[in-house]
GUDRENTI-27284 format. One line per field, with one value per residue: residue in three letters; z, x, y of N, C-alpha, C in turn; residue number from 1. Coordinates in Angstrom, 1 decimal. Each point is the difference from the previous one (the first is absolute). Last residue first. Layout:
N
residu = [ALA|...]
n.up = [Z|...]
n.east = [X|...]
n.north = [Y|...]
ca.up = [Z|...]
ca.east = [X|...]
ca.north = [Y|...]
c.up = [Z|...]
c.east = [X|...]
c.north = [Y|...]
num = [NUM|...]
This chain:
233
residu = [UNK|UNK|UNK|UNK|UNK|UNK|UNK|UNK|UNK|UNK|UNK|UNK|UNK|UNK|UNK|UNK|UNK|UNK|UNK|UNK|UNK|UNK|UNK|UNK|UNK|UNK|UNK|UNK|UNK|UNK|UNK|UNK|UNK|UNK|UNK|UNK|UNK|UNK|UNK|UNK|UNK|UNK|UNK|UNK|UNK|UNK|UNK|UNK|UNK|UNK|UNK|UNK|UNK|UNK|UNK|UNK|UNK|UNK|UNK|UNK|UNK|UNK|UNK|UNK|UNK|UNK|UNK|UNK|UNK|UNK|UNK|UNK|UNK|UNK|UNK|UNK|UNK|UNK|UNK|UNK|UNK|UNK|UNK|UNK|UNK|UNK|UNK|UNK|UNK|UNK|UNK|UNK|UNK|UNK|UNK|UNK|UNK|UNK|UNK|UNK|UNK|UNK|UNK|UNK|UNK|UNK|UNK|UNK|UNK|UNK|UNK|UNK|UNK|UNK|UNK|UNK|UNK|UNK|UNK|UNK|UNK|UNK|UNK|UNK|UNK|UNK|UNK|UNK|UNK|UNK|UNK|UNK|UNK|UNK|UNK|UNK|UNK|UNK|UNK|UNK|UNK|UNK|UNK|UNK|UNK|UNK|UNK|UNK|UNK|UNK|UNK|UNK|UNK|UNK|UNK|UNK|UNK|UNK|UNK|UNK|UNK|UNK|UNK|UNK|UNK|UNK|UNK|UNK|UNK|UNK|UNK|UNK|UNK|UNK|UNK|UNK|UNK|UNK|UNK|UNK|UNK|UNK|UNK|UNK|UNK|UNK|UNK|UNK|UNK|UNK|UNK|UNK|UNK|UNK|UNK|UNK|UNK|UNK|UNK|UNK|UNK|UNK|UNK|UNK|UNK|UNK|UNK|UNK|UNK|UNK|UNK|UNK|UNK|UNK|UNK|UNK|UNK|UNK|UNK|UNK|UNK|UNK|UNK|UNK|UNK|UNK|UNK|UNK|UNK|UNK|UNK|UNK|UNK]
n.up = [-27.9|4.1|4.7|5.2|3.6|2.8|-0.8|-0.1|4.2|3.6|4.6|5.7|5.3|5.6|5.7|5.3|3.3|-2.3|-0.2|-3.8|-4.6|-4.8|-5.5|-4.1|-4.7|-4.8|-2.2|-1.7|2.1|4.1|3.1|2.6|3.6|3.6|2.8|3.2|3.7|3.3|2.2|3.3|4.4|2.6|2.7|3.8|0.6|-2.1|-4.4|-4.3|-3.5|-3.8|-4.9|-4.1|-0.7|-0.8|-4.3|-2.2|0.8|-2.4|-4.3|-1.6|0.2|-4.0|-3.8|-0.4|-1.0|-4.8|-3.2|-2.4|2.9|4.1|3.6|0.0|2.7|3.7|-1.1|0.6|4.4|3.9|3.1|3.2|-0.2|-0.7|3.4|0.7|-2.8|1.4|4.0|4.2|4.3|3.9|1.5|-2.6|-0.3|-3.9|-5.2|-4.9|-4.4|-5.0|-3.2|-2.6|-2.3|-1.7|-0.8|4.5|3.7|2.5|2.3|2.1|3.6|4.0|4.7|5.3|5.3|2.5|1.8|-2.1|-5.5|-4.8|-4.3|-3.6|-2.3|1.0|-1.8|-0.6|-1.2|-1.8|-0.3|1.7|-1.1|-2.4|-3.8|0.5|0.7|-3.5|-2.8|1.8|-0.4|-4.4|-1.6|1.6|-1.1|-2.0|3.1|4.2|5.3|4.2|0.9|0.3|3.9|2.7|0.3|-1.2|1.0|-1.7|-0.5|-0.8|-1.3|-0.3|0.3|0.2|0.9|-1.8|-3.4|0.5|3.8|5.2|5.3|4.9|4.2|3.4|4.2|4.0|4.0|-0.3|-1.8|-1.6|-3.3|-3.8|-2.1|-2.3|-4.8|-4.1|-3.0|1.9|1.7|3.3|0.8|1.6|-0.3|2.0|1.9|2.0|-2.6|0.0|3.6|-0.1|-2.2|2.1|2.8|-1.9|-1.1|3.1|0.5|-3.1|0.5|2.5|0.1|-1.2|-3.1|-4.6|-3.6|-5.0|-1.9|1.2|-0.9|0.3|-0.8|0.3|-2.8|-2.6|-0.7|0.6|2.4|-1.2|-4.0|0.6|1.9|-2.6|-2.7|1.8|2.4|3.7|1.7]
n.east = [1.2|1.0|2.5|0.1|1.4|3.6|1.6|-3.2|-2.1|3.4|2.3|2.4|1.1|1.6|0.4|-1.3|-1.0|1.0|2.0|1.9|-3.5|-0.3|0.2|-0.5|2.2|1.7|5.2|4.5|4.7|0.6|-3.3|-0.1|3.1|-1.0|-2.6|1.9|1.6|-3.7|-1.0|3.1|-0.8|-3.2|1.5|4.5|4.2|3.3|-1.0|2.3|2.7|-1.4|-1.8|-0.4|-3.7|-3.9|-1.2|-1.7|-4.5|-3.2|-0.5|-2.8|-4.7|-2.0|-1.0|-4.0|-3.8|-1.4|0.2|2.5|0.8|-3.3|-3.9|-5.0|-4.0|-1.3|-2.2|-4.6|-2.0|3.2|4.6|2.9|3.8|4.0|3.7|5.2|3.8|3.3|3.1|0.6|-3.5|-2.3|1.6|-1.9|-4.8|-3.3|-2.2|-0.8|-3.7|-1.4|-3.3|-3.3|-4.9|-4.6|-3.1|-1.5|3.5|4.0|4.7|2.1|3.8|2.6|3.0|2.4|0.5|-4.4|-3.0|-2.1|1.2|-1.1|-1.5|-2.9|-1.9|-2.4|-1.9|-2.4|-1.8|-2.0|-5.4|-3.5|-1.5|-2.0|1.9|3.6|-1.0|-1.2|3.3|3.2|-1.7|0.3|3.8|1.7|-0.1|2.6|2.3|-2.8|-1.3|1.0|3.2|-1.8|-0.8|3.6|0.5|-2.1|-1.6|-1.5|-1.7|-2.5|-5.3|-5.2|-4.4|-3.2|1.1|3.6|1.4|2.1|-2.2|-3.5|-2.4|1.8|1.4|2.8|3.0|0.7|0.6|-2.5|-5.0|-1.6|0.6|0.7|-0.1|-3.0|-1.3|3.3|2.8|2.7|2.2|0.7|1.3|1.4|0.6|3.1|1.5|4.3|4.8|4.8|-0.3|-3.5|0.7|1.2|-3.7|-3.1|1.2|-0.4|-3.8|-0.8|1.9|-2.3|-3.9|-1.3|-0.5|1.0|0.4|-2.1|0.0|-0.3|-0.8|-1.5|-1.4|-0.6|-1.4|2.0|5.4|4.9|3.0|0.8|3.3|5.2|2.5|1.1|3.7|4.4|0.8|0.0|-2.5]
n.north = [-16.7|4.3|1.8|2.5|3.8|2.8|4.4|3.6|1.9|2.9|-0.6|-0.7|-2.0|-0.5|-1.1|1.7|3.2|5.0|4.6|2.5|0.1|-0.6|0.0|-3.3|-2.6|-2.1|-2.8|-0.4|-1.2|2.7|0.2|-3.7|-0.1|2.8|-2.0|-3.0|2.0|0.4|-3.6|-0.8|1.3|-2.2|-3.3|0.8|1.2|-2.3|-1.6|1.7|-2.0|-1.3|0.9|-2.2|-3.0|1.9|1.1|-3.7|-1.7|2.8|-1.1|-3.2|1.1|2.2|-2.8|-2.4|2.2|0.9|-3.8|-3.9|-4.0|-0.4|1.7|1.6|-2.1|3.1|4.5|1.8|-0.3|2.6|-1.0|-2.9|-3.8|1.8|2.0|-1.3|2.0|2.6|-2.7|-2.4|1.5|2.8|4.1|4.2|1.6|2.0|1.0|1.6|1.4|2.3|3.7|2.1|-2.0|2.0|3.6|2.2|-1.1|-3.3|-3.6|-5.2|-3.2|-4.2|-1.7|-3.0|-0.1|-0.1|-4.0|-4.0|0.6|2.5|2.7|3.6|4.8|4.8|5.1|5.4|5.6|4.2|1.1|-4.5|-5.4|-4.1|-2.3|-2.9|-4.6|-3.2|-1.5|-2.9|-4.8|-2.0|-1.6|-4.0|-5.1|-3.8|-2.6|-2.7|0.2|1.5|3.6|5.0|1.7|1.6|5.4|5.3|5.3|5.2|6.0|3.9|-1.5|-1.2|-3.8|-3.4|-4.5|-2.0|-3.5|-4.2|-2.6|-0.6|0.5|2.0|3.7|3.9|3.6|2.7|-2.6|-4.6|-2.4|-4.9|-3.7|-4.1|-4.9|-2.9|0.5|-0.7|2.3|4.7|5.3|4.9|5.6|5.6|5.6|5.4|4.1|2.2|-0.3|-1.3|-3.4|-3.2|-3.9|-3.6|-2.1|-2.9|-4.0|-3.7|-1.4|-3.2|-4.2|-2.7|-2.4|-5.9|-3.8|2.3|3.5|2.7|4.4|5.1|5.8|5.5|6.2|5.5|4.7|3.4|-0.1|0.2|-2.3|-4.5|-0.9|0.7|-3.8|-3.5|0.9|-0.5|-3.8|-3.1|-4.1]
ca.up = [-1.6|-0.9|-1.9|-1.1|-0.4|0.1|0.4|-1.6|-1.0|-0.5|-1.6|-1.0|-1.3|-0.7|-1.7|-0.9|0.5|0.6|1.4|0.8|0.9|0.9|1.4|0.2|1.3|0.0|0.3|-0.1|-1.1|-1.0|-0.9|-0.6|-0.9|-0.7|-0.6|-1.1|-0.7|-0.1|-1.2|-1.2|-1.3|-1.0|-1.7|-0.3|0.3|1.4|0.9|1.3|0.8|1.0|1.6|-0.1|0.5|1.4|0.5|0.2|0.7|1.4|-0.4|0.0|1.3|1.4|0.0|0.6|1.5|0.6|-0.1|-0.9|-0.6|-0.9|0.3|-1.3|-0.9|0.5|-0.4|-1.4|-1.0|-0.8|-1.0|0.4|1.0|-1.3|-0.3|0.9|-0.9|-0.4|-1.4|-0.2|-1.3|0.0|1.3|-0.1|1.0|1.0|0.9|0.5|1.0|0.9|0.1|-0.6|1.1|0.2|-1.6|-1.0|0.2|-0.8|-0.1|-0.9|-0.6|-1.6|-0.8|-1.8|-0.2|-0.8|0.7|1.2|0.9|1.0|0.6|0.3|-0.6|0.0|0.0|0.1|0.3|0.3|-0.7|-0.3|1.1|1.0|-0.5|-0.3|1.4|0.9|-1.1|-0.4|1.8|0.4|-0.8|0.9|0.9|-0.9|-1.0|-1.3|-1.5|0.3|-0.1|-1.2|-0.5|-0.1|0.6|-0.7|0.1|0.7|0.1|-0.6|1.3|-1.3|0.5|-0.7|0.6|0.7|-0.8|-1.0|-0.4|-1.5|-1.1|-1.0|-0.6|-1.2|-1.3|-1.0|0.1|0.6|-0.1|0.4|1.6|0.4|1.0|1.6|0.9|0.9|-1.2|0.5|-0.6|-0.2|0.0|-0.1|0.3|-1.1|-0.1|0.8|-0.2|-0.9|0.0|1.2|-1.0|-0.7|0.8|0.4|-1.1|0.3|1.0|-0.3|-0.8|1.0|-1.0|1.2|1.2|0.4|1.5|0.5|-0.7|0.7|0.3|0.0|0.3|0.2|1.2|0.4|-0.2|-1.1|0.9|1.7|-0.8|-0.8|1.4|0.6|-0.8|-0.1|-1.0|-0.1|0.0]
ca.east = [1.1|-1.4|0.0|0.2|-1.1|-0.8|1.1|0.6|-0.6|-1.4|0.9|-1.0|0.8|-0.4|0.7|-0.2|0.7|-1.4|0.2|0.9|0.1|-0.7|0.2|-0.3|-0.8|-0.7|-1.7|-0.9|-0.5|1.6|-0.1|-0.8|0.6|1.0|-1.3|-0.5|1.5|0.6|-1.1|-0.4|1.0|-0.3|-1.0|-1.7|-0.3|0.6|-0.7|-1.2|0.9|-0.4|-0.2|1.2|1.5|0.2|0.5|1.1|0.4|0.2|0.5|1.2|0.5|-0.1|1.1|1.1|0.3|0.7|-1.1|-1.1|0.6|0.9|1.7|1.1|0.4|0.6|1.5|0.4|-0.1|-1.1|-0.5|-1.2|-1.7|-0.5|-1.5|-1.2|-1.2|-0.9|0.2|1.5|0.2|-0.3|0.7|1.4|0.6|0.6|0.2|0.7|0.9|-0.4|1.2|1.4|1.0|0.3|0.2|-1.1|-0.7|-0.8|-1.0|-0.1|-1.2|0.1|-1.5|-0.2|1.4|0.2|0.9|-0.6|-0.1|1.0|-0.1|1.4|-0.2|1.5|0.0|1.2|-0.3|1.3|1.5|0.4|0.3|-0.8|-1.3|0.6|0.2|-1.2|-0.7|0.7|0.1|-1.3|0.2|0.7|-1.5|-1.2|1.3|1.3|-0.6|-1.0|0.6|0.3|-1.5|-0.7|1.0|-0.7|0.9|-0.1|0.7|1.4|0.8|0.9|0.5|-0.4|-1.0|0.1|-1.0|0.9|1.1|0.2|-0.2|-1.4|0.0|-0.9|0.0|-0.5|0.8|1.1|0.9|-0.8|-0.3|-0.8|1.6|-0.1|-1.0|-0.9|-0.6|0.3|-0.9|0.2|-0.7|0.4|-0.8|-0.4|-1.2|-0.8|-1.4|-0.3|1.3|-0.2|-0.5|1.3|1.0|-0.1|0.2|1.0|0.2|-0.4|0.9|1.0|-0.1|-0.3|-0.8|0.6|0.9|0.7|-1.1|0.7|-0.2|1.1|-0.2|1.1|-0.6|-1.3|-1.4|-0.3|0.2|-0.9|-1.8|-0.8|-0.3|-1.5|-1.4|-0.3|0.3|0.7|-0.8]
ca.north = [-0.9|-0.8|0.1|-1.3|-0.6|-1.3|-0.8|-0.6|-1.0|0.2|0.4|0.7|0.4|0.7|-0.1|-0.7|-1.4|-1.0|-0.6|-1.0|0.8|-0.5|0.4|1.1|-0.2|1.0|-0.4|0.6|-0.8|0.0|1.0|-0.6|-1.2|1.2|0.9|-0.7|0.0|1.0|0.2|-0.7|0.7|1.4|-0.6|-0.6|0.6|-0.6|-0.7|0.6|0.0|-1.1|0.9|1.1|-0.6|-0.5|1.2|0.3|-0.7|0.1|1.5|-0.5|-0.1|0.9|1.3|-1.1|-0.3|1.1|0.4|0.5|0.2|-1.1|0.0|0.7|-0.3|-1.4|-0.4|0.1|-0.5|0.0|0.9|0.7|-0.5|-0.7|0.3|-0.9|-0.9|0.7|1.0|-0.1|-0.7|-1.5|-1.2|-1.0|0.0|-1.5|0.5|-0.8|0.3|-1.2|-0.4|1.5|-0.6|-1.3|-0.5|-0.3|1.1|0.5|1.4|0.8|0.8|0.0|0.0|0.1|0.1|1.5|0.7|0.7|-0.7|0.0|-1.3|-0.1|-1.4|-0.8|-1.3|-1.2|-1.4|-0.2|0.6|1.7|1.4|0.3|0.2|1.1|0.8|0.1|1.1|1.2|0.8|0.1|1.0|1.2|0.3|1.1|0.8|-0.3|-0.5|-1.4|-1.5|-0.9|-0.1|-1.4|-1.1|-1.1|-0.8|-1.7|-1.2|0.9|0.9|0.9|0.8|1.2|0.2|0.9|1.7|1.3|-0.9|0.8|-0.9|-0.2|-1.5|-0.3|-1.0|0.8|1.4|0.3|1.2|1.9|0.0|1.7|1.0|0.1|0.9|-0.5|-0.4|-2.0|-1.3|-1.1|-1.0|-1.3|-0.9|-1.1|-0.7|-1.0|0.5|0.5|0.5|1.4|0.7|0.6|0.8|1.2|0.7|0.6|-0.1|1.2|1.1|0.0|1.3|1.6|-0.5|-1.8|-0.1|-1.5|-0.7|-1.0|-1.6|-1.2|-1.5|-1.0|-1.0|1.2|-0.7|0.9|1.1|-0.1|-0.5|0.7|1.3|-0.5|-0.3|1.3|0.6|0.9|1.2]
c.up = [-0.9|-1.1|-0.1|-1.4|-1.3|-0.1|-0.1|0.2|-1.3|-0.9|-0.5|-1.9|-0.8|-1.3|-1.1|-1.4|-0.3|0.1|-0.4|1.5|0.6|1.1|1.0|1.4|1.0|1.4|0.6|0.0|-1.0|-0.8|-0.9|-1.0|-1.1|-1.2|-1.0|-0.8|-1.4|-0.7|-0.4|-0.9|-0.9|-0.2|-0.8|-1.1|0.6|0.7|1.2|0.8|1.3|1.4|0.7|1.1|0.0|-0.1|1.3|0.0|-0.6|1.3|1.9|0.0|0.0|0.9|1.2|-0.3|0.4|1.6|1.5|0.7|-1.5|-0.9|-0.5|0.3|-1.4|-0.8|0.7|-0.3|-1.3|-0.6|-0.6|-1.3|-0.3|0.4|-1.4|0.2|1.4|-0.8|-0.8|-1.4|-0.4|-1.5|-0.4|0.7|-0.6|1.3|1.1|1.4|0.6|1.3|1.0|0.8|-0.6|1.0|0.2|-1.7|-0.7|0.0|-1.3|0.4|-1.4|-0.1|-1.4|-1.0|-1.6|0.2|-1.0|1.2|1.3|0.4|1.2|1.0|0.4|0.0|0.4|0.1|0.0|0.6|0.2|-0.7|-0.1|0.9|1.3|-0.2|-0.4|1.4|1.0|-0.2|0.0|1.7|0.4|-0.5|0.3|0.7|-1.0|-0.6|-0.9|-1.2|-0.2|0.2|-0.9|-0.1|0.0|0.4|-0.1|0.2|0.4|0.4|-0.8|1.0|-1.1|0.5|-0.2|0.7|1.2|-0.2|-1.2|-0.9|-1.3|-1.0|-0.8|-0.5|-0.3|-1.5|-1.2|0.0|1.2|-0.1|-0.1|1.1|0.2|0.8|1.4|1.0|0.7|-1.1|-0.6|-0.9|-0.1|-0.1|-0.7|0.5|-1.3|0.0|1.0|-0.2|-1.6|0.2|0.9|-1.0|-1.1|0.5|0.1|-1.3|0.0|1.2|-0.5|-1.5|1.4|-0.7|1.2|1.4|0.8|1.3|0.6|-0.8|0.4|0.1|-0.2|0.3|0.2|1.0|0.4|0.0|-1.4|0.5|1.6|-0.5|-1.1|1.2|0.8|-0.7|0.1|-1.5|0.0]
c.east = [-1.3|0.7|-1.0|-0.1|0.2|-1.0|-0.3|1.2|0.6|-0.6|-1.9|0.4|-1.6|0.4|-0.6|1.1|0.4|0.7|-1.4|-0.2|1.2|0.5|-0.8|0.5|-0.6|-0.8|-0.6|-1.8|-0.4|-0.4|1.1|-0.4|-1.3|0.5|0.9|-1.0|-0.3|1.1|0.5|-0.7|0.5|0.9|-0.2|-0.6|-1.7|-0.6|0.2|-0.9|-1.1|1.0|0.7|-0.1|0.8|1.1|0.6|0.7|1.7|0.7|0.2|1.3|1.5|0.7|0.2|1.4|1.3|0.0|0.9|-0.5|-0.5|0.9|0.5|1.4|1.1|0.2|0.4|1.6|0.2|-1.1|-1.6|0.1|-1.2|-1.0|-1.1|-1.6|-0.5|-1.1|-1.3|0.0|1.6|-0.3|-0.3|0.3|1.3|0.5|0.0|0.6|0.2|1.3|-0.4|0.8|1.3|1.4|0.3|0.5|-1.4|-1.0|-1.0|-1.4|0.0|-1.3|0.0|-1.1|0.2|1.8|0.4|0.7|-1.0|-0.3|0.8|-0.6|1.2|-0.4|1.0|-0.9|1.7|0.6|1.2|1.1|0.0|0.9|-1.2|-0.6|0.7|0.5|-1.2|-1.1|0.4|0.0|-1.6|-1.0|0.6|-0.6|-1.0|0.5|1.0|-0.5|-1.1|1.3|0.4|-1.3|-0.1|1.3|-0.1|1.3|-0.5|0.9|1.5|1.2|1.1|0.7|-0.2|-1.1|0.0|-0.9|1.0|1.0|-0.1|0.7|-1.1|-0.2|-1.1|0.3|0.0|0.7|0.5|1.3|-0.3|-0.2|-0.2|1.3|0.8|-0.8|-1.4|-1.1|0.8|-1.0|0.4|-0.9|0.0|-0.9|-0.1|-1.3|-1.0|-0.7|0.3|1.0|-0.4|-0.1|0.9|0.8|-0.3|-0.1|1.3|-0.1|-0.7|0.6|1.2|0.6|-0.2|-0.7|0.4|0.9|0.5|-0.5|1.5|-0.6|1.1|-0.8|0.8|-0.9|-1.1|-1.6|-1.1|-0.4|-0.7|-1.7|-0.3|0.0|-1.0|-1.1|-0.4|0.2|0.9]
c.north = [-0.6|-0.6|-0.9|0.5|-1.2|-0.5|-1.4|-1.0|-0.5|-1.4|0.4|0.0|-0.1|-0.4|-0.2|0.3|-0.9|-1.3|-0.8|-0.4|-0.5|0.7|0.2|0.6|1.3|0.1|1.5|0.0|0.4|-1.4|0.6|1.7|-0.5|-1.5|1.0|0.4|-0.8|0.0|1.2|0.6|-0.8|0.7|0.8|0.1|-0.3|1.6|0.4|-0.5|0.4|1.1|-0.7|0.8|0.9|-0.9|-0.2|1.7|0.2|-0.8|0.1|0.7|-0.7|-0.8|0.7|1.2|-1.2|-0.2|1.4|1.4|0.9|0.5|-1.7|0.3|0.3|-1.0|-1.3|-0.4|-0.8|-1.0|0.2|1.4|1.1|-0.8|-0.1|0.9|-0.8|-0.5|0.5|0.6|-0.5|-0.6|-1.1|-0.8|-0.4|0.9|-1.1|0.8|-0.8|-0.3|-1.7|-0.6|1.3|-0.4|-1.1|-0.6|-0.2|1.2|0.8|1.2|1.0|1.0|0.9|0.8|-0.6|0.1|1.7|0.7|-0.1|-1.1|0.1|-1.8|-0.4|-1.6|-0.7|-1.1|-0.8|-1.1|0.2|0.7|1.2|1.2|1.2|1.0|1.4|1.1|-0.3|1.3|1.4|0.4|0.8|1.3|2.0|0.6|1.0|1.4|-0.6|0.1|-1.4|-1.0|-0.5|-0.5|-1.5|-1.3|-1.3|-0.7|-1.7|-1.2|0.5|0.3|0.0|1.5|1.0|0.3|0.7|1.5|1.1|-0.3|0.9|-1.2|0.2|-1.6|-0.6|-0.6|0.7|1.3|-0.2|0.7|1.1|0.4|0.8|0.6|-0.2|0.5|-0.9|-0.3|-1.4|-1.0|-1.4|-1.1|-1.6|-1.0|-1.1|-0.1|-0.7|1.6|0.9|0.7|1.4|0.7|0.6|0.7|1.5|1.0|0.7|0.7|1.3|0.7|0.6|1.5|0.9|0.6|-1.7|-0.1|-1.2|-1.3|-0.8|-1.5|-1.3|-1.3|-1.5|-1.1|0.8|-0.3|1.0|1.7|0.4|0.0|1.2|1.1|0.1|-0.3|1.3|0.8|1.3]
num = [233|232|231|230|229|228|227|226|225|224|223|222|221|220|219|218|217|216|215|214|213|212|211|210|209|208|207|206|205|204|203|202|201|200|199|198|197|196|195|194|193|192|191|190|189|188|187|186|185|184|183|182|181|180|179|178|177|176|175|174|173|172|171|170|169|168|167|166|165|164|163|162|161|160|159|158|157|156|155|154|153|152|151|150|149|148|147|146|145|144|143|142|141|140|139|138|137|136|135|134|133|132|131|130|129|128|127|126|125|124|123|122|121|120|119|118|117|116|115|114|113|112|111|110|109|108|107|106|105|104|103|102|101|100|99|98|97|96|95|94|93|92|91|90|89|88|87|86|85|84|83|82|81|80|79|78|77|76|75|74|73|72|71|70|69|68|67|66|65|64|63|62|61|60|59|58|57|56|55|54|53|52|51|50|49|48|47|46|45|44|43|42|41|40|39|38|37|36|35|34|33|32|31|30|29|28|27|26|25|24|23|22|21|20|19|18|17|16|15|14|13|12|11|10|9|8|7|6|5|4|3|2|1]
């Protein structure tokens, strides 16, 4: 939630609505979503929808539920967040979820179509606007990887299938796992400075990464869409 984008779309919004799509069984990450979005904007208005009636809980600390699935329950919000939703469909299934939910945001509107671990120390998110997917982001706890494609598990969707030789993500990460070997010395500074040394080694490549904040916790790498969007053979 640190992109300049998406705190730009929240802070700019004539009515800060925030879905939460596919929270799962208890609505604990939407919940935290709110707090960190408050910290932002503090009237923003945070909803949770669940495709299943019987998950729908009452209102928690000014958080919202309802039954709803891509179409958003007829709501226009400035941001979703859509997390290990489309891993449960098929692969065709993206492009139609993509154009249904885009369909429905507000002006200036986002999309984060993304996958994590349960622990949130792996998580892979494509950012999308109303034209379509503008970047795609990789983001980990370092401690707990031995290299930058171990997050290939949790990619997207639309790209998890598409880390095969050939195809621009497999490039990316294989780009990126020997950037991180050539870091290795900076280990003896810890991880993230690492990652950090593997971001300057990945932009003297000239991979098109996006600068990233230097005190976030997390290890970070941002390339725009075109970077890794699959070749249609």
């Amino acid at each position: 939630m640190n992109s300049p984008r998406v705190r730009g779309a929240l802070e700019s919004a004539a009515d800060p609505v925030i879905v939460d799509l596919g929270y799962g069984r208890l609505p604990v990450t939407t919940l935290e979503l709110a707090t960190r979005l408050r910290a932002v904007r503090a009237d923003i208005r945070v909803i949770g929808l669940e495709i299943d009636p019987q998950r729908v809980a009452p209102p928690v600390d000014g958080v919202e539920f309802a039954v709803g699935g891509f179409e958003l329950a007829g709501l226009h919000p400035i941001l979703v967040r859509a997390f290990n939703v489309l891993r449960q469909y098929p692969e065709d299934a993206v492009d139609a979820a993509w154009a249904e939910m885009r369909t429905r945001l507000a002006p200036g509107g986002l999309i984060l179509d993304g996958t994590c671990d349960e622990l949130g120390r792996r998580c892979c998110w494509v950012l999308l606007d109303r034209d379509g997917p503008v970047s795609l982001t990789l983001a980990c706890d370092p401690r707990h990887i031995e290299r930058p494609s171990d997050l290939a598990e949790r990619l997207p969707k639309v790209l998890i299938h598409q880390n095969v030789p050939g195809q621009s993500i497999h490039t990316l990460l294989a780009t990126a796992d020997r950037a991180w070997a050539a870091s290795a010395g900076h280990s003896v500074f810890g991880p993230r400075d690492r990652w950090r040394a593997m971001l300057t080694e990945l932009h003297a490549a000239g991979v098109p990464i996006e600068t990233q904040r230097r005190n976030a916790r997390d290890a970070v790498l941002t390339v725009p869409w075109s970077t890794v969007a699959p070749h249609v053979s």
